[in-house]
C-alpha positions in Angstrom: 174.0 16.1 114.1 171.9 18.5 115.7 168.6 16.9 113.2 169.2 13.6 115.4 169.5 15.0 118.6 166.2 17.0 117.9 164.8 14.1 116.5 165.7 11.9 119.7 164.3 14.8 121.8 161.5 14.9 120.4 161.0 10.8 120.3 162.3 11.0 124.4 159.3 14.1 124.6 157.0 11.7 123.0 157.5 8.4 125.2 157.3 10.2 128.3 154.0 11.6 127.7 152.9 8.1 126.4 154.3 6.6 129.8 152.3 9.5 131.7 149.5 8.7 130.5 149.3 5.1 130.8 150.2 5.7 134.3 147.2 8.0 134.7 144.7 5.7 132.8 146.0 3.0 135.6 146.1 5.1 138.2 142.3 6.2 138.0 141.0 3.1 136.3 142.0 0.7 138.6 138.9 0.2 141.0 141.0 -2.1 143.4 144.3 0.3 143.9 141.5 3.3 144.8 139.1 1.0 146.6 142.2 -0.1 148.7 143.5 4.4 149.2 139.7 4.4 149.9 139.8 2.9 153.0 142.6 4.3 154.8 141.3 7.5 154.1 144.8 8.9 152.2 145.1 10.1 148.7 148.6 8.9 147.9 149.0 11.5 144.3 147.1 14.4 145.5 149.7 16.2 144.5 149.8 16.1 140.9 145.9 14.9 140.3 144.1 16.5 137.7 142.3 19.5 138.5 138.9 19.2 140.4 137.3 19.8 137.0 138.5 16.5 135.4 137.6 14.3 138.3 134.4 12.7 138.5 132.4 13.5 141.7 132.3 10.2 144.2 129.2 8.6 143.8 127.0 8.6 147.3 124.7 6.2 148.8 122.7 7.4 151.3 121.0 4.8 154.0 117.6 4.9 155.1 118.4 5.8 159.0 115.4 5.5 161.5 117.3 6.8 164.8 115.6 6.7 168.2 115.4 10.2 169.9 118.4 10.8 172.2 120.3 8.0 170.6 122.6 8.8 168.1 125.1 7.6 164.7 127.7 7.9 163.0 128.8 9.4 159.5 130.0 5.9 158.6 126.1 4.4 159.5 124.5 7.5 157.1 126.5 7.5 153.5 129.0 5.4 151.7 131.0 7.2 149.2 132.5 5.1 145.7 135.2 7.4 144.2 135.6 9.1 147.6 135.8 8.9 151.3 134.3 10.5 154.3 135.9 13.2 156.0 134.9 11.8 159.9 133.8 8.5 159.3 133.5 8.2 163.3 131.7 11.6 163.4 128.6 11.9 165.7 125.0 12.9 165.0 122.7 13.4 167.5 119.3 14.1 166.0 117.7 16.9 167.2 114.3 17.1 166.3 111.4 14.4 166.2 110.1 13.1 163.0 112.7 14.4 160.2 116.1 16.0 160.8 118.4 16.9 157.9 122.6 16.1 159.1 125.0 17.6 157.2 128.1 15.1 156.1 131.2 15.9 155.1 133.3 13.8 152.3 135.5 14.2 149.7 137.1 13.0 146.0 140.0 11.4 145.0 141.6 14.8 144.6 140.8 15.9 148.4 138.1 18.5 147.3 135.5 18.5 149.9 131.7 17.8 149.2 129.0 17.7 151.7 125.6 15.2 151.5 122.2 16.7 153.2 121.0 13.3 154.7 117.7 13.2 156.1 117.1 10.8 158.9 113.7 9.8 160.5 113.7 10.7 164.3 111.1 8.5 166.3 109.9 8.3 169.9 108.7 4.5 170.7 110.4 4.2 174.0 108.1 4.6 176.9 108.8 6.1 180.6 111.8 4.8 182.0 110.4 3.7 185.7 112.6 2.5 188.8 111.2 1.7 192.4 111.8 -0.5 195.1 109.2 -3.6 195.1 108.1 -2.7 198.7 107.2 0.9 199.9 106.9 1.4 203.7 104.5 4.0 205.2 103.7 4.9 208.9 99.8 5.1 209.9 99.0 8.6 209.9 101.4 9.8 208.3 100.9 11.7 205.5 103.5 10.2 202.7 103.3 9.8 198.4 104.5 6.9 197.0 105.8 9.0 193.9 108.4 10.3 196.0 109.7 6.9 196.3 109.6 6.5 191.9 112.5 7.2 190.0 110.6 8.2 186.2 112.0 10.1 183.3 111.6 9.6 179.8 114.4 10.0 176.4 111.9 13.0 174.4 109.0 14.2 177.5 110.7 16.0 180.6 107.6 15.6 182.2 105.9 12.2 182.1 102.3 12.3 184.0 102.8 9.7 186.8 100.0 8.1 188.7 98.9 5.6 191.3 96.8 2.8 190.2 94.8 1.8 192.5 93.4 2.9 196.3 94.7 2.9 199.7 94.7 4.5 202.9 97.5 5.5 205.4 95.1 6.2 208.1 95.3 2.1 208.8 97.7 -0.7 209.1 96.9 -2.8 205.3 98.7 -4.0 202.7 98.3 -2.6 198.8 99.1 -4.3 195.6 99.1 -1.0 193.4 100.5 0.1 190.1 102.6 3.5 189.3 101.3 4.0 185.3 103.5 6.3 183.2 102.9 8.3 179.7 105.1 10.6 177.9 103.9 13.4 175.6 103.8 10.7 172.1 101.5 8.5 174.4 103.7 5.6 175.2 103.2 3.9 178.8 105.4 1.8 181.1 103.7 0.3 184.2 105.2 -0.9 187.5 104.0 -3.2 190.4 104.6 -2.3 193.8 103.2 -3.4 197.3 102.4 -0.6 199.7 102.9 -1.5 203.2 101.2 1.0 206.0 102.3 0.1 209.4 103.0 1.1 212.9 106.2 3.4 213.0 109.3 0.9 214.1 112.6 2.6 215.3 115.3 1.5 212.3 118.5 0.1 214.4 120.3 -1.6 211.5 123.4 -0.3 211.7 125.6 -2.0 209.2 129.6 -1.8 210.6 131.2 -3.8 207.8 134.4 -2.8 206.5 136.9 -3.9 203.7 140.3 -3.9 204.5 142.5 -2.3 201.2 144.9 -5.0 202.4 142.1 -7.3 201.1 141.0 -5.9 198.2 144.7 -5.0 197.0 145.4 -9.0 197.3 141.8 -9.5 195.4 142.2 -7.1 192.5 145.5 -5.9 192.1 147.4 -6.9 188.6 149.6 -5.9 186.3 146.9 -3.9 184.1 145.8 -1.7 186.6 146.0 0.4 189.7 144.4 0.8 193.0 143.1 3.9 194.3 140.3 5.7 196.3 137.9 8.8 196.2 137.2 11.0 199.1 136.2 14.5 200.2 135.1 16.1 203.5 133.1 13.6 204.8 136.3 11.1 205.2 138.1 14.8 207.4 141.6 15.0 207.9 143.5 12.3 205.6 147.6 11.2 206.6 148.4 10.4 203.0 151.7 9.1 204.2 149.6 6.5 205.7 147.4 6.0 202.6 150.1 6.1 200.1 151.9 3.3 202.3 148.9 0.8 202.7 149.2 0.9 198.8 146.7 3.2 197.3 148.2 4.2 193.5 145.9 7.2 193.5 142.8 9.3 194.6 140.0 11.0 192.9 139.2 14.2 195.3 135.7 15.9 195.3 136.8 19.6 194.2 133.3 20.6 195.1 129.7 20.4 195.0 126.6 22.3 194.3 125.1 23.4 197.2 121.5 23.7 198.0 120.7 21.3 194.7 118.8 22.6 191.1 119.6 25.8 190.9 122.5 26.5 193.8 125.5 27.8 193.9 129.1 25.7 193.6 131.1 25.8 196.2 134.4 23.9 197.3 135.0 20.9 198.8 136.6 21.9 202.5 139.1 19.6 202.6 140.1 19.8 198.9 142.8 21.5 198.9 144.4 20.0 202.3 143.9 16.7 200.2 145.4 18.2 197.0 148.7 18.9 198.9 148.9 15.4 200.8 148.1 13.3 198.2 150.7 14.7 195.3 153.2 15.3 198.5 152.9 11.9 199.4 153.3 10.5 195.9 149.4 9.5 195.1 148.1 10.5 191.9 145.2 12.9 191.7 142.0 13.1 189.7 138.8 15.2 190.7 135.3 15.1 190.6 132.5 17.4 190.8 128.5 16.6 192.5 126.7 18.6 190.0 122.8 19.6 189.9 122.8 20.7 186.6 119.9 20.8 184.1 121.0 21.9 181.5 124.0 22.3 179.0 124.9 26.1 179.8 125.0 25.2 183.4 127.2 22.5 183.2 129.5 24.6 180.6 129.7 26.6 184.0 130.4 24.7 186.2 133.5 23.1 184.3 134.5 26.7 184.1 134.3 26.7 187.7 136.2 23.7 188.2 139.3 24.8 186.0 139.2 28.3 188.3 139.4 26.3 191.4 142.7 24.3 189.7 143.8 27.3 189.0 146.7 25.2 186.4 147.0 22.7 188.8 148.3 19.3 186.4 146.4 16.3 187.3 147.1 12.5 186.9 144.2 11.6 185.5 139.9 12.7 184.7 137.9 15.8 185.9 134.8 13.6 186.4 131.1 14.8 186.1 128.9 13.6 189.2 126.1 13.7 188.1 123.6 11.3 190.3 120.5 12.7 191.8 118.1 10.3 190.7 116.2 10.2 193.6 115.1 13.7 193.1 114.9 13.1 189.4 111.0 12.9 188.8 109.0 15.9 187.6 112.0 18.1 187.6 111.3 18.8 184.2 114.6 16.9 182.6 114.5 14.5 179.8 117.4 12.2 179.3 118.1 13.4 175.9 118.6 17.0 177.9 120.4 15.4 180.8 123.5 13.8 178.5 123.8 17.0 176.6 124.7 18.7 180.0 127.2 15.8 180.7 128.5 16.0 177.5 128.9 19.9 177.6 130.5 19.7 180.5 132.8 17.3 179.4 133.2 19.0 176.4 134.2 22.2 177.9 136.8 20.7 180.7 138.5 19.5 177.6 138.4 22.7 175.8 140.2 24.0 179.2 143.0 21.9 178.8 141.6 19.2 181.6 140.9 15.3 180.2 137.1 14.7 181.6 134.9 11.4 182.2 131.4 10.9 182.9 130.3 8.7 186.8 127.7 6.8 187.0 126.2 3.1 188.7 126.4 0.3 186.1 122.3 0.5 186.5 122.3 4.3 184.8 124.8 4.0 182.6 122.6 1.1 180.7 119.5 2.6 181.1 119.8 6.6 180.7 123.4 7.5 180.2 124.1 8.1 176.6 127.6 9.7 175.9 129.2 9.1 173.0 132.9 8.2 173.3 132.9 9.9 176.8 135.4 7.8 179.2 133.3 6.3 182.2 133.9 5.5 185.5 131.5 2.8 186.6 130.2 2.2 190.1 128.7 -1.1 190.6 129.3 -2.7 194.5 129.6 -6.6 193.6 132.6 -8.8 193.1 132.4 -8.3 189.4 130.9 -5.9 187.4 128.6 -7.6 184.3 128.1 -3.8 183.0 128.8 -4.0 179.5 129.9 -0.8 178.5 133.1 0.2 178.2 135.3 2.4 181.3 138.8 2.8 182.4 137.9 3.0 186.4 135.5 0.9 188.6 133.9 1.9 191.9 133.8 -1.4 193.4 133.0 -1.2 197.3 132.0 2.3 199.4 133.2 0.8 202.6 136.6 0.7 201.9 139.0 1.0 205.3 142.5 2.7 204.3 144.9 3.4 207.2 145.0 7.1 207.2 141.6 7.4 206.8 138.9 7.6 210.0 136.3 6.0 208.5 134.8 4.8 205.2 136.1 5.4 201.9 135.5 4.6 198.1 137.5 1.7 196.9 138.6 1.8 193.0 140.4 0.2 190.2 141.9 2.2 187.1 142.8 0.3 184.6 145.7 0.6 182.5 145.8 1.6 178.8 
């Protein structure tokens, strides 16, 4: 008796090895069940895989990446892993340096052990001077005046493009000038614009323009089901009666928190009516958001500054973004900032009001946002003043029209639309 139990124990022994490994040699052989794990990113039998030793390394292909400087890509756009997967397929990269720049990617085997791939991407600089002006620049005779001051210029790599005039004129006479502003960065590439020059007699400027837009209006225009209606303000619209707001149907309000004062380099200081506005608007049922004007020129600044802003809240909760107000374009040129350096300080700022516990976004016209504004995955709140915005990007918050007229308010205010997730 006990020869045939040993002997059926031993048969039982012998068919569940057999049975483990044919479910091993299918496991592992079969391309399309891994291929399948692959791409979800989840190892189903980590748990009783073989031993790192006994699993073949995933096989890598690297791409050959040629990345502009200050734009950026993504783990997914650098390698593909057989046998594998990335850690952060969606990760970012911002290249760093011109001509090569080694990025480090993270990815791992079938067994979860992690690897890491030393891609080397080329980092050029082909994009030239990024130049904005009106087509028509007014001078008075005599007056001393440089039609620079009326250029917006900045470049993705040089903070300081060389920016000339093309061309002569004269302000000491009433002509007209068909002249050129020429631009170069530091690798030698050159943008061009036109623009007339106009010197005339000084005129007094008496257009005054008084139109409003009624929120009863724009509520009946825009209002849906996907989003909300609201409004941004600080001390330039005074005293607010948020009962009164709250009841012409404003959903919420994004409040200035404060500003830096005295421009590059000054101090921050709070919005005076901030925290009068705080109280009326969660009294009278309005969600809150905030913004800050920022100078800023750089990351460590901005880190700051959102350091700042979470001291002024103090803990407050809000409804929705901390937003980075960033828009001083007019005083952009030869301030020594390149774009590449300008998004880093949004993004640190961004960065850090999240690190504090605050959700952030990133302000901007639709015109900035395509042109300079680059980043990644940041939410955006878009200003563009037209009936409907063509800017292609995405955001969760529109700045439609500045003259906005909200009972409760004595005077002009931002009109919004958040939309809903």
């Amino acid at each position: 008796m006990s020869e045939e139990i040993t002997t059926f124990k031993k048969k039982k022994r012998k068919a569940t090895w057999l049975w483990l490994i044919f479910l091993f040699l299918f496991t592992v052989g079969s391309s399309t069940y891994w291929s399948y794990w692959d791409a979800i990113h989840i190892n189903p039998i980590q748990s009783f895989l073989p031993a790192k030793d006994h699993v073949p390394p995933p096989t890598v292909t690297e791409a050959n990446v040629t990345v502009e400087y200050g734009d950026y890509v993504r783990a997914k756009d650098l390698i593909q892993v057989s046998g594998g997967w990335l850690t952060e397929p969606d990760k970012v990269y911002i290249p760093a340096v011109l001509g090569t720049d080694e990025l480090e990617v993270e990815y791992a085997d079938i067994a979860g052990e992690p690897y890491t791939a030393a891609v080397t991407v080329t980092v050029t600089d082909k994009t030239p001077p990024l130049m904005m002006c009106p087509g028509i620049i007014y001078a008075d005779v005599g007056k001393e005046m440089d039609p620079i001051d009326y250029l917006f210029c900045g470049d993705n790599y040089d903070p300081n493009p060389k920016v000339t005039v093309v061309g002569s004129y004269s302000l000491e006479e009433v002509s007209q000038y068909t002249l050129q502003f020429s631009a170069q960065d530091i690798s030698g590439n050159t943008s061009t614009k036109d623009f007339v020059l106009i010197v005339r007699e000084p005129i007094e400027d008496n257009d005054e323009d008084d139109s409003t837009y009624p929120v009863a209006d724009f509520i009946s225009k825009y209002k849906s089901e996907a989003n909300t209606i609201g409004i941004d303000v600080s001390s330039w619209q005074g005293t607010i009666d948020w009962q009164q707001v709250k009841a012409s149907g404003i959903d919420f309000a994004i409040l200035r928190i404060g500003l830096q004062r005295g421009g590059y380099g000054g101090t921050n200081e709070i919005d005076t009516e901030f925290l009068a506005n705080l109280e009326g608007a969660k009294a009278a049922g309005v969600k809150v958001g905030v913004y800050f004007y920022s100078f800023a020129k750089t990351p460590e600044e901005a880190r700051q500054q959102a350091q700042w802003v979470a001291g002024q809240l103090d803990g407050e909760s809000l409804d929705l973004p901390v937003a980075f107000d960033w828009e001083n374009f007019n005083y952009f040129t030869g301030r020594g900032i390149s774009f590449y350096q300008l998004n880093r300080t949004a993004e640190a700022f961004i960065d850090e009001m999240e690190n504090l516990g605050y959700e952030a976004m990133l302000y901007g016209s639709a015109s900035y946002l395509t042109r300079v504004w680059k980043v990644p995955d940041a939410k955006v709140w878009v200003a563009h003043y037209t009936e409907q915005t063509d800017y292609e990007g995405e955001y969760i918050m529109w700045q439609v029209s500045p003259i906005g007229e909200v009972p409760g308010i004595d005077g002009h205010c931002d009109l919004n639309i958040l939309y809903k997730n």
